[in-house]
C-alpha positions in Angstrom: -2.9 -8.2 2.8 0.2 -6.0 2.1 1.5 -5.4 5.5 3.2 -8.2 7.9 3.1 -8.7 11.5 6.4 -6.9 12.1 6.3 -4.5 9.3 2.7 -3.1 9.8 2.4 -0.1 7.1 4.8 -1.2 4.6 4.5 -4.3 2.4 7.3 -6.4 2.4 9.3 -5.4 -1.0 9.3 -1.7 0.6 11.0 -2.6 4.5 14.3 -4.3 4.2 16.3 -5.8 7.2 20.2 -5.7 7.4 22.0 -7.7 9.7 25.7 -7.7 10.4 27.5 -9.4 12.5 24.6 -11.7 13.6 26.8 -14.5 15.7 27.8 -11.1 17.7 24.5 -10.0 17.5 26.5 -6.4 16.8 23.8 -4.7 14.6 20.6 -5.5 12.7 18.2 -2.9 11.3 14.8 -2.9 9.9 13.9 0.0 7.3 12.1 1.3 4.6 14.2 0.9 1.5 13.8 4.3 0.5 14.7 5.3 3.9 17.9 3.0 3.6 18.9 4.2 0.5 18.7 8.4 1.6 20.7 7.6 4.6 23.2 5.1 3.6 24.6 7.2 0.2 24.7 10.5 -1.2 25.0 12.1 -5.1 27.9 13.5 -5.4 28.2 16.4 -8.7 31.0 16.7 -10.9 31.3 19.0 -13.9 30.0 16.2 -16.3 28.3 14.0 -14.4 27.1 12.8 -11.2 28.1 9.6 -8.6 26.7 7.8 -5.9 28.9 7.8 -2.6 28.2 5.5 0.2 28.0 7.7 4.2 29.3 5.0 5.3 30.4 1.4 4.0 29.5 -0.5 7.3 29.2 -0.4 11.2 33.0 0.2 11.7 32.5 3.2 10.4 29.6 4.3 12.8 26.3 5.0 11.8 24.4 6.3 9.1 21.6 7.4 11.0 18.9 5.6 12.8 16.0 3.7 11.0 12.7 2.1 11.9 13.9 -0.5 14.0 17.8 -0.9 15.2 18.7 -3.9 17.0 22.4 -2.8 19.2 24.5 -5.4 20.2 27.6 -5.8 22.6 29.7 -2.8 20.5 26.9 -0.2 20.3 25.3 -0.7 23.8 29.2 0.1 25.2 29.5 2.6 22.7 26.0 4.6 24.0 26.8 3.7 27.3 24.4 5.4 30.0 23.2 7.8 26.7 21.2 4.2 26.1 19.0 4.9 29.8 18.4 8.5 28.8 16.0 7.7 26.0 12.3 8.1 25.7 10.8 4.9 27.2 8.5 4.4 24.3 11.4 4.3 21.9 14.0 2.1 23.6 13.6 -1.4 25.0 16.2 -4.0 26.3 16.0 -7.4 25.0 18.6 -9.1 27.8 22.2 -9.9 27.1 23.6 -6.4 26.1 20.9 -6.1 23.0 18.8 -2.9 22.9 16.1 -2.3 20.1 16.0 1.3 19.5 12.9 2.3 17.4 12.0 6.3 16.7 8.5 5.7 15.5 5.7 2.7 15.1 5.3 2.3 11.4 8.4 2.1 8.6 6.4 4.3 6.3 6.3 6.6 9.3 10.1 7.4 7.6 10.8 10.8 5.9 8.5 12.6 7.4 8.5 15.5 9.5 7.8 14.0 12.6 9.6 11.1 12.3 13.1 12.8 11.2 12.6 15.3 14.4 12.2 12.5 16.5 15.6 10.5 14.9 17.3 14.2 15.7 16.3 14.1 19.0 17.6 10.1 19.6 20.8 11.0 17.8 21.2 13.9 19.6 20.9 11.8 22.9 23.1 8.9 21.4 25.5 11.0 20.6 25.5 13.2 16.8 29.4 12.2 17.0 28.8 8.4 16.2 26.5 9.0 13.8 26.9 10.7 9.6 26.6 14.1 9.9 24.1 14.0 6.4 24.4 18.3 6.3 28.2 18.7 6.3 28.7 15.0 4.6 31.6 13.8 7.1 31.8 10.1 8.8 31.1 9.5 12.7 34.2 10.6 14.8 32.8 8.0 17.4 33.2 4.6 16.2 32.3 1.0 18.1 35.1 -1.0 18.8 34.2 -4.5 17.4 35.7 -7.4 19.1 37.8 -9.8 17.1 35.0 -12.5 17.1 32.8 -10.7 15.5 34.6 -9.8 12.5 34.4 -11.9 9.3 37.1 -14.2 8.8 39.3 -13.4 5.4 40.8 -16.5 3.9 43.5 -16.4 1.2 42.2 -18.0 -2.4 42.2 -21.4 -2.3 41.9 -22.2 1.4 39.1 -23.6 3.5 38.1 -23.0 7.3 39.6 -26.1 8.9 38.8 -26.9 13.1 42.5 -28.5 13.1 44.2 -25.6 11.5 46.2 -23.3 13.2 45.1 -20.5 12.2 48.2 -19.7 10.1 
């Protein structure tokens, strides 16, 4: 059988799932990989050549778009707001304790199509198109979520270890 329980339509090496943030539960996403890949960079020509170039590098950025199945935690259910309640009801459902799984259409090969990239127009539309990559005119969100200090990784200086009796310092 090539298709999972949660993935129906896709076999596994096609849908990848991208979590960040997971002890803040801030974002997780389920996509095709294709669909991943069209939404999360761009090919940028140059006179001899060409380059990739990421939309965006991560969630602080904003959004790249929306995929299969996104999974909003604490930062992106303030940053939607009421927007959140004004979704389709077959699209949006709320999973307790500020996490909202927002998905456009049933199946992740669903992706790319017609249909499917209507419907993502019509959610980011209702979202809001400012916290999300405007793929036409390549420019970043102008609406970003405001991540809370917890959630964001913790950069140590070569050499040192995470300690419970340090300071911090």
């Amino acid at each position: 059988m090539p298709s999972t329980s949660i993935c129906r339509g896709a076999t596994p090496r096609e849908v990848s799932t991208r979590a960040s943030s997971s002890a803040g539960s801030t974002l997780a996403t389920a996509a095709a990989d294709d669909d991943r890949e069209r939404k999360t960079q761009y090919e940028v020509q140059e006179e001899h050549g060409s380059y990739q170039e990421f939309t965006v590098r991560d969630h602080s950025e904003g959004l790249p778009g929306l995929f299969w199945r996104n999974f909003f935690g604490t930062p992106f259910v303030r940053l939607f707001g009421q927007r959140l309640e004004t979704l389709p009801s077959d699209c949006v459902k709320h999973l307790g304790d500020a996490l909202v799984l927002v998905q456009p259409y049933e199946f992740p090969s669903q992706a790319g199509s017609p249909e499917a990239d209507a419907r993502e127009r019509e959610l980011v539309e209702m979202l809001g198109p400012e916290c999300f990559y405007d793929h036409e005119r390549h420019q970043k969100p102008t609406r970003r979520p405001v991540l809370e200090a917890e959630t964001r990784p913790v950069r140590l200086k070569r050499g040192t270890r995470p300690d419970a009796t340090s300071s911090g310092r």
